[in-house]
ZADO-1210 file (C-alpha; in nm, 4 decimals, padded with zeros to 6 digits):
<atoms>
<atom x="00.0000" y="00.0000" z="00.0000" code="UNK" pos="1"/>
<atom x="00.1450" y="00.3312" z="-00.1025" code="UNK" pos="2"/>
<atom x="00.2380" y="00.5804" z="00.1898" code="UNK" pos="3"/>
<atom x="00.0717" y="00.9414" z="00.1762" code="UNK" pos="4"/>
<atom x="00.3346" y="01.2207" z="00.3969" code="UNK" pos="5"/>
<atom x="00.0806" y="01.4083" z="00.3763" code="UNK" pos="6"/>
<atom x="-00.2498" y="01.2077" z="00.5675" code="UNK" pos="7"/>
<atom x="-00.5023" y="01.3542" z="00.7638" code="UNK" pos="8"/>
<atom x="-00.7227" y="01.2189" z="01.0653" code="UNK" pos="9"/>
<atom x="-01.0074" y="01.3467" z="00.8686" code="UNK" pos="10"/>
<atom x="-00.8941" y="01.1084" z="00.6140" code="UNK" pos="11"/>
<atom x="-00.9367" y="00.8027" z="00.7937" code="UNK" pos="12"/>
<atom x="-01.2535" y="00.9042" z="01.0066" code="UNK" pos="13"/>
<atom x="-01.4593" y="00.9377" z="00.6616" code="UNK" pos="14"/>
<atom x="-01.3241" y="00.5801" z="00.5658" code="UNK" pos="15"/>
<atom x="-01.4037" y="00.4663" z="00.9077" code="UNK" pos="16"/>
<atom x="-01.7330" y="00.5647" z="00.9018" code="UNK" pos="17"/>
<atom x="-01.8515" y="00.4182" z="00.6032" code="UNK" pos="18"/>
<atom x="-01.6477" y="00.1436" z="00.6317" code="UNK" pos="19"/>
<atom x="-01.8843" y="00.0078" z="00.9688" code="UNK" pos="20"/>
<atom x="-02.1920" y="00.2018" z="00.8263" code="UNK" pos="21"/>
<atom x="-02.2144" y="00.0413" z="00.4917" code="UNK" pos="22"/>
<atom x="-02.3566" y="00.3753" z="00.3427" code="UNK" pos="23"/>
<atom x="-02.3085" y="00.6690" z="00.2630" code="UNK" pos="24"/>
<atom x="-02.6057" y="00.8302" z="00.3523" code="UNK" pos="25"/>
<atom x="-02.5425" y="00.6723" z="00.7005" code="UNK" pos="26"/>
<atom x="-02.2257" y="00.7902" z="00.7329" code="UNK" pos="27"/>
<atom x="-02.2755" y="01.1621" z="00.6168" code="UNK" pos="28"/>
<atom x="-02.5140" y="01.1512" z="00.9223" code="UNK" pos="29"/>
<atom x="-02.2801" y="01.0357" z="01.1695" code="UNK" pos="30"/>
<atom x="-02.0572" y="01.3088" z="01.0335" code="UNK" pos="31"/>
<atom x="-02.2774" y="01.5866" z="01.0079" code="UNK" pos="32"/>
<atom x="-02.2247" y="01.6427" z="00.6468" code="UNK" pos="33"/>
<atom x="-02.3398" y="01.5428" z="00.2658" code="UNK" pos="34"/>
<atom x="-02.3842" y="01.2733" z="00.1021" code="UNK" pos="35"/>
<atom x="-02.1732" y="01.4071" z="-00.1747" code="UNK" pos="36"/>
<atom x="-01.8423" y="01.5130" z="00.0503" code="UNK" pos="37"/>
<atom x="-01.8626" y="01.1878" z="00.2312" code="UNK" pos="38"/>
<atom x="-01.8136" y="01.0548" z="-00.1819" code="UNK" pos="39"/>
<atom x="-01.5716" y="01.2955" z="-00.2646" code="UNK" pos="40"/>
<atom x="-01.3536" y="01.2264" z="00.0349" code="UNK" pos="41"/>
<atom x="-01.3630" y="00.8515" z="-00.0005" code="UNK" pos="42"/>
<atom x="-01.2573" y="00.9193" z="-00.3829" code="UNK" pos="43"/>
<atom x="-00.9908" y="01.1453" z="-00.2906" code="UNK" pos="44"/>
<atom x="-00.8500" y="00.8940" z="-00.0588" code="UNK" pos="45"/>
<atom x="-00.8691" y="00.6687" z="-00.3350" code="UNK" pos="46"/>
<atom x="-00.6704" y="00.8271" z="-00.5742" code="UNK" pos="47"/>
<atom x="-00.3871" y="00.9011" z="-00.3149" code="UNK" pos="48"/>
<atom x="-00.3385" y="00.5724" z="-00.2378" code="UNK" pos="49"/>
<atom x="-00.4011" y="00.4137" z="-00.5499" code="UNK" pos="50"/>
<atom x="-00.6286" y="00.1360" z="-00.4766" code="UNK" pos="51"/>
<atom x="-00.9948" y="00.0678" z="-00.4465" code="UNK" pos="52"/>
<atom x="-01.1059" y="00.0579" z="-00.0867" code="UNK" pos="53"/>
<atom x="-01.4707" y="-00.0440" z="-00.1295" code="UNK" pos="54"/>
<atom x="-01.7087" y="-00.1805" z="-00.4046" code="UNK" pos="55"/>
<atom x="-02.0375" y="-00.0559" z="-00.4479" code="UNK" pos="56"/>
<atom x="-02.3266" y="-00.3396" z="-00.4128" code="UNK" pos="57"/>
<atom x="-02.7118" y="-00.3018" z="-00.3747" code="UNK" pos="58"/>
<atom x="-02.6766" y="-00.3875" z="-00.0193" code="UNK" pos="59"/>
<atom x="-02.4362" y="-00.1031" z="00.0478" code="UNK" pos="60"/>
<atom x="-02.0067" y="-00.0551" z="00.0459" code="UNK" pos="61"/>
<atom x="-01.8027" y="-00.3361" z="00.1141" code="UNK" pos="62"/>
<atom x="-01.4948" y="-00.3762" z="00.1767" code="UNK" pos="63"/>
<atom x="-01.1927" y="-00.4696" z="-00.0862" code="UNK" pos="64"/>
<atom x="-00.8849" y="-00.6687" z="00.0988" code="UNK" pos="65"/>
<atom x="-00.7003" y="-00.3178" z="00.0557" code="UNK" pos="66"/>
<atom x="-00.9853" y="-00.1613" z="00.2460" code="UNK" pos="67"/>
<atom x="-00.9683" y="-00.4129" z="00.5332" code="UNK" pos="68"/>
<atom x="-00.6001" y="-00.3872" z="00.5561" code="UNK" pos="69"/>
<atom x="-00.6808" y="00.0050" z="00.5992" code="UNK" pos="70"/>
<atom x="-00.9285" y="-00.0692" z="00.8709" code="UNK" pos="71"/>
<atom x="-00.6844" y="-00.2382" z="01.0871" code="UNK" pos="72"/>
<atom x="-00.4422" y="00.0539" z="01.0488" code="UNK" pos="73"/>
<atom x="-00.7113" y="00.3010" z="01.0668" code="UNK" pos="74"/>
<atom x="-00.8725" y="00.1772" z="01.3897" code="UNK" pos="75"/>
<atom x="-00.5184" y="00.1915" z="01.5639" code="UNK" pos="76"/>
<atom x="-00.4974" y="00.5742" z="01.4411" code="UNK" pos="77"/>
<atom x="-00.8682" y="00.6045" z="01.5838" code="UNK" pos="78"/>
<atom x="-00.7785" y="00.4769" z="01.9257" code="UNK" pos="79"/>
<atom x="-00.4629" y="00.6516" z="01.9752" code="UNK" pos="80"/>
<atom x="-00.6328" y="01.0179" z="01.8629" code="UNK" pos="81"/>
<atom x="-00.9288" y="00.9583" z="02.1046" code="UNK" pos="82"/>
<atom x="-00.6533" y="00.8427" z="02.3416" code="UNK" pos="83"/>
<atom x="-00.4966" y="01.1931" z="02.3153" code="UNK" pos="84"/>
<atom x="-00.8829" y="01.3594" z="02.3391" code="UNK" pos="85"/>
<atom x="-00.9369" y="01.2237" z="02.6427" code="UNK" pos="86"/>
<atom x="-00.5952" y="01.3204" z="02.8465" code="UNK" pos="87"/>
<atom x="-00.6808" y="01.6353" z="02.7438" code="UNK" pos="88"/>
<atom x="-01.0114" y="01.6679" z="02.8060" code="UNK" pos="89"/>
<atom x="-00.9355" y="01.4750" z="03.1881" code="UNK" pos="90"/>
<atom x="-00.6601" y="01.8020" z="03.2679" code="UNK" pos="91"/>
<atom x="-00.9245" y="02.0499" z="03.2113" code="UNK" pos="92"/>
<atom x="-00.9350" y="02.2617" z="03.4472" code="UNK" pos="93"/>
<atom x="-01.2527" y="02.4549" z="03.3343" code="UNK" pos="94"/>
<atom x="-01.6033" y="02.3887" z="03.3719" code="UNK" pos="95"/>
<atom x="-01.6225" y="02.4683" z="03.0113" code="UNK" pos="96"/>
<atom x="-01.7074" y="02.2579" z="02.7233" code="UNK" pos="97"/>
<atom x="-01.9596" y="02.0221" z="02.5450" code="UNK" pos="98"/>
<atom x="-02.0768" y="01.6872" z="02.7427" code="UNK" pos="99"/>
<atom x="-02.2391" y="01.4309" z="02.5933" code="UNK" pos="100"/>
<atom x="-02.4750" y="01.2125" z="02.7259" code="UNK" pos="101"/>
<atom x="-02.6056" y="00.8751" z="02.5888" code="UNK" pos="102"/>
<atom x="-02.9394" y="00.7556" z="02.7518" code="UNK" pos="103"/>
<atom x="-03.3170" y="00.6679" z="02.6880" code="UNK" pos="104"/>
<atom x="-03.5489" y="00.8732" z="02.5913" code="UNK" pos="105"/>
<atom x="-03.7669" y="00.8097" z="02.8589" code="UNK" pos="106"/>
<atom x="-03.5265" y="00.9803" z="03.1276" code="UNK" pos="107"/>
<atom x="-03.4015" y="01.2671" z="02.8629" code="UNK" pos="108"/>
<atom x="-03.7338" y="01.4129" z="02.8593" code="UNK" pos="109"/>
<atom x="-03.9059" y="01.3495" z="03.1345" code="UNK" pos="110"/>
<atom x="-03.6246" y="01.3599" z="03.4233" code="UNK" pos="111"/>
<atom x="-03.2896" y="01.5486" z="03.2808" code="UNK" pos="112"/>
<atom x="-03.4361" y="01.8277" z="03.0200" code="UNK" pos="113"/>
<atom x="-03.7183" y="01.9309" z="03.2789" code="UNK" pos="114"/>
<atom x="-03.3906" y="02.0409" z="03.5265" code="UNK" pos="115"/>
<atom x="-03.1667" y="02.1645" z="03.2936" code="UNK" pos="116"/>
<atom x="-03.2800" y="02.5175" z="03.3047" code="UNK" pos="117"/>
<atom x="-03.1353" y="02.5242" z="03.6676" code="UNK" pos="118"/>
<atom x="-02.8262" y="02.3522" z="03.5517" code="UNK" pos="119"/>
<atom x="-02.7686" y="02.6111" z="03.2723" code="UNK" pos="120"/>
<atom x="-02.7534" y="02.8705" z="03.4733" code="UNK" pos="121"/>
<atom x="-02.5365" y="02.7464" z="03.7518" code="UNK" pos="122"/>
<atom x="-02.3125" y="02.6030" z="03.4420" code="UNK" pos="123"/>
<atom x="-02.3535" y="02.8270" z="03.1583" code="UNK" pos="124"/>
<atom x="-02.0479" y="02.7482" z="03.0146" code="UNK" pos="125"/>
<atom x="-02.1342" y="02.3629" z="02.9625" code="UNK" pos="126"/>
<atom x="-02.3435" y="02.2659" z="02.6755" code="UNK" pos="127"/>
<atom x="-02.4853" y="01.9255" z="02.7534" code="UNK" pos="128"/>
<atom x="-02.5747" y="01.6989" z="02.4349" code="UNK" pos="129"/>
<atom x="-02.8391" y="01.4286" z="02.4824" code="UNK" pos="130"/>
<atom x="-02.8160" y="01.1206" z="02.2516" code="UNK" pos="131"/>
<atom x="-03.1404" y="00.9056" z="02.3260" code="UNK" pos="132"/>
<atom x="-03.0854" y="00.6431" z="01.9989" code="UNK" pos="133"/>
<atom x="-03.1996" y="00.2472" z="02.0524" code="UNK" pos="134"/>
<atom x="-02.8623" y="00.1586" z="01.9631" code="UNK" pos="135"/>
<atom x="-02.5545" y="00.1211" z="02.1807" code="UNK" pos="136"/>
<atom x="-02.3515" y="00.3840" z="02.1959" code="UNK" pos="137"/>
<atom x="-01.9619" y="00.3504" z="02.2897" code="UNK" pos="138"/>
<atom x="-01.7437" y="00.5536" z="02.5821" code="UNK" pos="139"/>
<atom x="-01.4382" y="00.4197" z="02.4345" code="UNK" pos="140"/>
<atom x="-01.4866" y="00.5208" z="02.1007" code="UNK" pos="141"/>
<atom x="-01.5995" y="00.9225" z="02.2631" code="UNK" pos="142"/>
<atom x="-01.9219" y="00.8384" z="02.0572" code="UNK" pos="143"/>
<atom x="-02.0220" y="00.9913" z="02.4270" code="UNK" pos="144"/>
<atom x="-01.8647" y="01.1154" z="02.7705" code="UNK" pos="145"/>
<atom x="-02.1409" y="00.9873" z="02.9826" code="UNK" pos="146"/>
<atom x="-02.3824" y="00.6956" z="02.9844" code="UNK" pos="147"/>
<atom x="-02.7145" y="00.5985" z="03.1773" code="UNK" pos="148"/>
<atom x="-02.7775" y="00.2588" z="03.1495" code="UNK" pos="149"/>
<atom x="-03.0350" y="-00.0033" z="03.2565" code="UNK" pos="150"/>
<atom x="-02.7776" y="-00.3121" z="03.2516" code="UNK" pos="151"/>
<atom x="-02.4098" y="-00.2739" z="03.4713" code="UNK" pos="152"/>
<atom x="-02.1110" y="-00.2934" z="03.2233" code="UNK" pos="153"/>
<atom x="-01.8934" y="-00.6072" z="03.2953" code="UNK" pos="154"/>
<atom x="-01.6413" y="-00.4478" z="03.0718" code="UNK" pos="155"/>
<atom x="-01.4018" y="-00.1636" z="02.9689" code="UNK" pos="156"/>
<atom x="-01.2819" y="00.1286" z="03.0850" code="UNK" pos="157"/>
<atom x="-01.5526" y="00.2860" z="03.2914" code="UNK" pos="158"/>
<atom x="-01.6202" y="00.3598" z="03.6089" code="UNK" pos="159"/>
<atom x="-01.9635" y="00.2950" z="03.6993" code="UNK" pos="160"/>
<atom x="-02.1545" y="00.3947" z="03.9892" code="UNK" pos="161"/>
<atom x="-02.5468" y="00.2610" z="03.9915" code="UNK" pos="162"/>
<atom x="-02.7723" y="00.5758" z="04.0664" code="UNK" pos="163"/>
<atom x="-03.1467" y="00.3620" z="04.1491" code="UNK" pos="164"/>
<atom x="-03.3893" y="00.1108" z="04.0642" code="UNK" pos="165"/>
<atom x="-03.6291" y="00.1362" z="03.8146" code="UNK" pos="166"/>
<atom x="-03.9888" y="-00.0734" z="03.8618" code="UNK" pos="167"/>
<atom x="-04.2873" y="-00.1396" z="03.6101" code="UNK" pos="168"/>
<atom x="-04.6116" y="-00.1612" z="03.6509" code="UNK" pos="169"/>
<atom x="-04.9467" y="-00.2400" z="03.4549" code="UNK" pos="170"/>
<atom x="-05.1379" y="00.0280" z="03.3487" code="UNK" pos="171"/>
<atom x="-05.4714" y="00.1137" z="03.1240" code="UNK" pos="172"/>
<atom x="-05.7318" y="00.3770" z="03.0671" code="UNK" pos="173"/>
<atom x="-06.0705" y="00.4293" z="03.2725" code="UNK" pos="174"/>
<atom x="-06.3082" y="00.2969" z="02.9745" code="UNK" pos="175"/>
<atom x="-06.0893" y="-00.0275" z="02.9988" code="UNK" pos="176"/>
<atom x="-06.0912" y="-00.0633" z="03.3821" code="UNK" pos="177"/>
<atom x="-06.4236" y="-00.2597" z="03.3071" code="UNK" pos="178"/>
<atom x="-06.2982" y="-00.5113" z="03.0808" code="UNK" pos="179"/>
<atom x="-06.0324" y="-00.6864" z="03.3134" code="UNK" pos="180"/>
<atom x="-06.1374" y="-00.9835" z="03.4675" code="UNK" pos="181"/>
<atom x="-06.2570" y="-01.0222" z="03.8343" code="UNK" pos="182"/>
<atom x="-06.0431" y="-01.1821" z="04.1041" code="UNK" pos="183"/>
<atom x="-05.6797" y="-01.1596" z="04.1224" code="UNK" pos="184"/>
<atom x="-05.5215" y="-01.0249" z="03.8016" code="UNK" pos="185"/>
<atom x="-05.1852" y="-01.2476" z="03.8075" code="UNK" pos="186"/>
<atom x="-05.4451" y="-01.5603" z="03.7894" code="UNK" pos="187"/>
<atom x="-05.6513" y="-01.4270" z="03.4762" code="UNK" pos="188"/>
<atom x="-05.4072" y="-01.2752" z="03.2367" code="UNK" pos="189"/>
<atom x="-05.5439" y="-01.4838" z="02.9608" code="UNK" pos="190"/>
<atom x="-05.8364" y="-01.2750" z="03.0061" code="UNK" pos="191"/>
<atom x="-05.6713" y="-00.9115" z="02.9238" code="UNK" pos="192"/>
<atom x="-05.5555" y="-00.7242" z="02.6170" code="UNK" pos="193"/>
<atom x="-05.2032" y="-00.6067" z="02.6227" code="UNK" pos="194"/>
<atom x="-04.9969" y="-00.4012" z="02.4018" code="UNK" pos="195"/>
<atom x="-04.7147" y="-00.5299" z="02.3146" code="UNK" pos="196"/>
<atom x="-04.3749" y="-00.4069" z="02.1523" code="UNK" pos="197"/>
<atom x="-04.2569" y="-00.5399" z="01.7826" code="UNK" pos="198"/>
<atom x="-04.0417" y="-00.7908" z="01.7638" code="UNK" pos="199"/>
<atom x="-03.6912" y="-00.5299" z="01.7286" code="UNK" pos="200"/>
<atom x="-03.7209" y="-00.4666" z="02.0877" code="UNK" pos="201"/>
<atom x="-03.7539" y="-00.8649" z="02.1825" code="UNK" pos="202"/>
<atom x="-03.4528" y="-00.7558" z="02.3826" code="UNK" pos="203"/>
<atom x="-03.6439" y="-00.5720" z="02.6238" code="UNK" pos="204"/>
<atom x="-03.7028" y="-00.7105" z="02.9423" code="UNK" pos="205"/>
<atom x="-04.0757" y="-00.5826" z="02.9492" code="UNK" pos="206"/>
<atom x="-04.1040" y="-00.7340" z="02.6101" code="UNK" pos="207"/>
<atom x="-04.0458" y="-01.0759" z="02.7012" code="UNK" pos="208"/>
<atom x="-04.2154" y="-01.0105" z="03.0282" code="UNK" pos="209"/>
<atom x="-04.5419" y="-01.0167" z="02.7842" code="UNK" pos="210"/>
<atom x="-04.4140" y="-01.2881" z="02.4924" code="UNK" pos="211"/>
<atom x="-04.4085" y="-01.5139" z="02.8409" code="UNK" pos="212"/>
<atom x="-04.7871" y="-01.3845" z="02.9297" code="UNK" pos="213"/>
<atom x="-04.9629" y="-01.4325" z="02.5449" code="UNK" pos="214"/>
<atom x="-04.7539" y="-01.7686" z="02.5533" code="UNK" pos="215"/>
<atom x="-04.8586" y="-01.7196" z="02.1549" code="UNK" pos="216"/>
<atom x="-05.1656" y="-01.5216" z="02.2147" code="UNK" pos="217"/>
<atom x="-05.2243" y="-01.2612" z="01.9992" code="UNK" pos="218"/>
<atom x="-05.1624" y="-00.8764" z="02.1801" code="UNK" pos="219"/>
<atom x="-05.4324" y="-00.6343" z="02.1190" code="UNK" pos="220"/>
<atom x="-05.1888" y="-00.3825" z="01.9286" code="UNK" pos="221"/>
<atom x="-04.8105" y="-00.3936" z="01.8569" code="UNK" pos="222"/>
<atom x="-04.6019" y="-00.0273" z="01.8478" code="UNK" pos="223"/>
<atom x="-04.2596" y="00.0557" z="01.8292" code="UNK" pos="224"/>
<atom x="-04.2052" y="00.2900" z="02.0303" code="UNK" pos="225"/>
<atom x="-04.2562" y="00.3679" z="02.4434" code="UNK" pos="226"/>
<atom x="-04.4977" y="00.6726" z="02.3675" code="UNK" pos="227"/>
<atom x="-04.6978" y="00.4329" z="02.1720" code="UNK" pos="228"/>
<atom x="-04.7364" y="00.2079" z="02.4593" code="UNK" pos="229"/>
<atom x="-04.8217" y="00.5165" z="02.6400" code="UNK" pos="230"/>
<atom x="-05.0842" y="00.6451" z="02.4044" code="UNK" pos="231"/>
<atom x="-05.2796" y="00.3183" z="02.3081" code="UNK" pos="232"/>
<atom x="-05.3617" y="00.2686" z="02.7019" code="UNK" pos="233"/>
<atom x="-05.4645" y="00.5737" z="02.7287" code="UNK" pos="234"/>
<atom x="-05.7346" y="00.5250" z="02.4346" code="UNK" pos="235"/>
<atom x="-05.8110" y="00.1730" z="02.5782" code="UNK" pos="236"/>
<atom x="-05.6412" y="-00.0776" z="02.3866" code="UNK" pos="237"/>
<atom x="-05.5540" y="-00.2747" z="02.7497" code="UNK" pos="238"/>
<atom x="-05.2967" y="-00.3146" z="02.9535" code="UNK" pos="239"/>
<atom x="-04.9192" y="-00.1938" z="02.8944" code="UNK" pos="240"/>
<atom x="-04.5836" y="-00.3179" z="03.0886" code="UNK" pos="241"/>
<atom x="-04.4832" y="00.1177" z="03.1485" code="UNK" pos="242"/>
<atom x="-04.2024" y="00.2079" z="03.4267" code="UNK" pos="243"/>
<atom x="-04.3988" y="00.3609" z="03.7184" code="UNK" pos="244"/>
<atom x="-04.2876" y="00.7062" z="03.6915" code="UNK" pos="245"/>
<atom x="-04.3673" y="00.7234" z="03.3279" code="UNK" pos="246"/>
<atom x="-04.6938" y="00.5793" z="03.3463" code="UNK" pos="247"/>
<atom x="-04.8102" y="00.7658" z="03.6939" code="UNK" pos="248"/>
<atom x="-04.7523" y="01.1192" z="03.4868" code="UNK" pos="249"/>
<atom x="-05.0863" y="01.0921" z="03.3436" code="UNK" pos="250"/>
<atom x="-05.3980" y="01.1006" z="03.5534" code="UNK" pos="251"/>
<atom x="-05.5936" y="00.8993" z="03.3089" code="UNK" pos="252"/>
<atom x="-05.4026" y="00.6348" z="03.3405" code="UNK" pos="253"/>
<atom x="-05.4459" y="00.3313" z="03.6372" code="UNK" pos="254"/>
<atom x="-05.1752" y="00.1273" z="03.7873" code="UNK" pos="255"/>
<atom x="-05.3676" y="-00.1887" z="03.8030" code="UNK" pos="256"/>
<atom x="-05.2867" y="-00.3938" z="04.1459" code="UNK" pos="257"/>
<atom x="-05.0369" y="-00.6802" z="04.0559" code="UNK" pos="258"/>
<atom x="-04.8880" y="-00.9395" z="04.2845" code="UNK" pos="259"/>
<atom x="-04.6855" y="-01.1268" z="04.0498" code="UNK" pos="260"/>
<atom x="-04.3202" y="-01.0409" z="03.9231" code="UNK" pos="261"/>
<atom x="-04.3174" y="-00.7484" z="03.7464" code="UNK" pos="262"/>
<atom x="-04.0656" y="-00.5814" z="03.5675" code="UNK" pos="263"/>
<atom x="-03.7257" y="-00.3379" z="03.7295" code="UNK" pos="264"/>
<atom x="-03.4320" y="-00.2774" z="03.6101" code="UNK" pos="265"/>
<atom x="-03.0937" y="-00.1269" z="03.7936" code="UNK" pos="266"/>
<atom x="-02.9733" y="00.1976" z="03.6325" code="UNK" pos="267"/>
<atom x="-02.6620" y="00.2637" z="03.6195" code="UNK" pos="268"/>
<atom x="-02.3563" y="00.5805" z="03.5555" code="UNK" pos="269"/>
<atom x="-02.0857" y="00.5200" z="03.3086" code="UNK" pos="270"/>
<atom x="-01.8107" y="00.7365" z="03.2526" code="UNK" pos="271"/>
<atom x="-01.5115" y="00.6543" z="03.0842" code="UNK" pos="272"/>
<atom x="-01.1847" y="00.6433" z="03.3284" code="UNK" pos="273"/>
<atom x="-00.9921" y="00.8987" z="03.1569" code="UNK" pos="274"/>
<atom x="-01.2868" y="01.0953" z="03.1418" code="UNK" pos="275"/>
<atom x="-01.3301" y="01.0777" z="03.5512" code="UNK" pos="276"/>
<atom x="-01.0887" y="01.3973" z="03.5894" code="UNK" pos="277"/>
<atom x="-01.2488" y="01.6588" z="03.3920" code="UNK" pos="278"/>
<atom x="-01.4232" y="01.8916" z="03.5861" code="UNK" pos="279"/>
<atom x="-01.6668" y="01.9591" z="03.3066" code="UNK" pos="280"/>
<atom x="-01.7732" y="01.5748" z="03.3095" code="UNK" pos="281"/>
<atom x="-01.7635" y="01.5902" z="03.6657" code="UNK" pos="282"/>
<atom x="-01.9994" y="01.8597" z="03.7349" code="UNK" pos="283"/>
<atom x="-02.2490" y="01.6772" z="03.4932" code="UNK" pos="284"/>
<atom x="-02.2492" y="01.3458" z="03.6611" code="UNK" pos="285"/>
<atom x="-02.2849" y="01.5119" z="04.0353" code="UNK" pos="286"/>
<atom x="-02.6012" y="01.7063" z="03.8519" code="UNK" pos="287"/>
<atom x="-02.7593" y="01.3155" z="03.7234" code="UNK" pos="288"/>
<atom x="-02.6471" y="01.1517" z="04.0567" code="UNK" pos="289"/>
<atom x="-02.8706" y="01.4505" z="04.2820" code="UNK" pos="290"/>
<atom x="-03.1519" y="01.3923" z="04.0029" code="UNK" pos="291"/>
<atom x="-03.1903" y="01.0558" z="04.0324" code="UNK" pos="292"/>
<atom x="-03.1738" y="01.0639" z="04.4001" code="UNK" pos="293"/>
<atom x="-03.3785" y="01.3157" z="04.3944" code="UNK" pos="294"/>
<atom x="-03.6964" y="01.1162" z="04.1372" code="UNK" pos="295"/>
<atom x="-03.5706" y="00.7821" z="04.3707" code="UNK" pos="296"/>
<atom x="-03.9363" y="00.7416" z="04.4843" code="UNK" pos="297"/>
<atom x="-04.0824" y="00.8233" z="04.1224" code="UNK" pos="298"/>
<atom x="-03.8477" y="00.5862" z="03.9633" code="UNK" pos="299"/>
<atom x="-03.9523" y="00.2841" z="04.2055" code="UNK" pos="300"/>
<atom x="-04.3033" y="00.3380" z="04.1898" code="UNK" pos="301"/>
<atom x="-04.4096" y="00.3994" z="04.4956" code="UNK" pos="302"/>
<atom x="-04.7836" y="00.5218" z="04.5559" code="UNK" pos="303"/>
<atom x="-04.6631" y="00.7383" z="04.8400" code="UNK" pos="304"/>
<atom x="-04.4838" y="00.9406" z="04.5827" code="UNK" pos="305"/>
<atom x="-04.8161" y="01.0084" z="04.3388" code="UNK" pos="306"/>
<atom x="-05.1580" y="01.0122" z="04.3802" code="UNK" pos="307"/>
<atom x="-05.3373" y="00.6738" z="04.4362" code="UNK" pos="308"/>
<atom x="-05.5172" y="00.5601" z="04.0990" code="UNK" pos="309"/>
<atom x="-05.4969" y="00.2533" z="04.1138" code="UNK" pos="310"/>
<atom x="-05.8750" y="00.0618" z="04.0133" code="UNK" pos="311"/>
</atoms>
């Protein structure tokens, strides 16, 4: 492979990117830029080394064997830049900078953004980024600073610190109330409608909570998205698997009494080591620690905490 004096980072984190994205619509998305320079770029690179990195199929960009003995060089370039990034970022001194943190949506809008006016202005000077994507999202690769998660790492180089608990319940609507059967729910499930997630988030834990419920039964409605679940029990579709302090927000919504095992998961703060240092990544994981301290009763559901609706 012919040597370029003259390669940039930039270089490499265009062939990077569409090298694990497979497109380049994809990757001009990850990048922030078009279609067309992600094209250019790859070309360019191209021509200076004088080989074909990837051929073009229907199903996307693959690889050539010159292209995946690039990746392998590439990655180590990768790893020692975000290497640099982060001693630099962890001997800041200011409480100045962009944070970025990788959680669900769930918790972005209905725990963090409502208290980030207060944080702003004690911290003006840090701009806090809020990635709330399905898919995983990596400290190592700086893809964020900071990540809430509902499952404890067992690996790499984070420390972790868990900030709660958070519990499920079964909820539905007022004009559904009547349909559920009499005596105790956990005995007549067969009975109820539920709505159910599609079969991408199988993953889920209150997703196969309910596959093990309908044991093949058909749900009532299938969504793709928490809101959904949200919205079709509140038009009366049935029941829906919704953490507590989601689905005690909204008054028209019951808690149904249930004795049998529910859903809750642990959630837990993950910082990258290096990243531990920075006072700008500091100050942002004191603010989530206090919140979810602060939402500790919300988050596990107890009726204490909201008012009693349950049928």
């Amino acid at each position: 492979m012919p040597i370029i004096e003259n390669m940039e980072w930039d270089d490499l984190r265009y062939f990077l990117s569409v090298a694990r994205l497979g497109s380049l619509t994809a990757a001009s998305h990850e990048l922030r830029v078009s279609a067309s320079t992600v094209r250019r770029r790859l070309l360019q690179l191209e021509h200076d080394l004088e080989i074909p990195l990837f051929s073009h199929h229907q199903t996307g960009y693959l690889l050539t064997d010159d292209g995946a003995d690039l990746l392998s060089y590439a990655e180590s370039v990768e790893a020692s830049v975000f290497d640099l990034e982060l001693n630099i970022a962890g001997r800041s001194n200011s409480a100045i900078g962009q944070v970025r943190i990788a959680t669900a949506e769930n918790f972005a809008n209905f725990l963090i953004i409502p208290e980030l006016n207060e944080f702003h202005s004690k911290h003006p000077g840090i701009v806090i980024e809020l990635s709330t994507g399905v898919g995983s999202v990596s400290l190592t690769k700086r893809e964020a600073d900071i990540a809430v998660r509902l499952h404890r790492p067992e690996q790499g180089n984070v420390n972790i610190r868990k900030l709660g608990v958070m519990r499920f319940g079964l909820y539905c609507s007022a004009s559904y109330k009547p349909s559920l059967p009499g005596g105790s729910l956990e005995e007549n499930l067969e009975l109820c409608d539920f709505i159910v997630w599609s079969e991408d988030y199988n993953h889920l834990p209150m997703a196969q909570w309910l596959q093990r419920v309908l044991a093949g039964r058909p749900p009532a409605l299938v969504t793709h998205s928490l809101y959904s679940q949200v919205a079709a029990a509140r038009a009366g579709f049935g029941l829906a698997i919704l953490p507590c302090f989601l689905g005690d927000m909204h008054p028209d919504l019951l808690r149904v009494e249930f004795e049998g095992d529910l859903v809750e998961q642990e959630i837990w703060l993950v910082i990258h080591r290096d990243l531990s240092g920075s006072l700008r990544v500091r100050v942002v994981a004191d603010f989530l620690v206090e919140l979810f301290a602060k939402n500790k009763a919300r988050l596990e559901g107890r009726q204490d905490t909201v008012a009693d609706r349950s049928p």
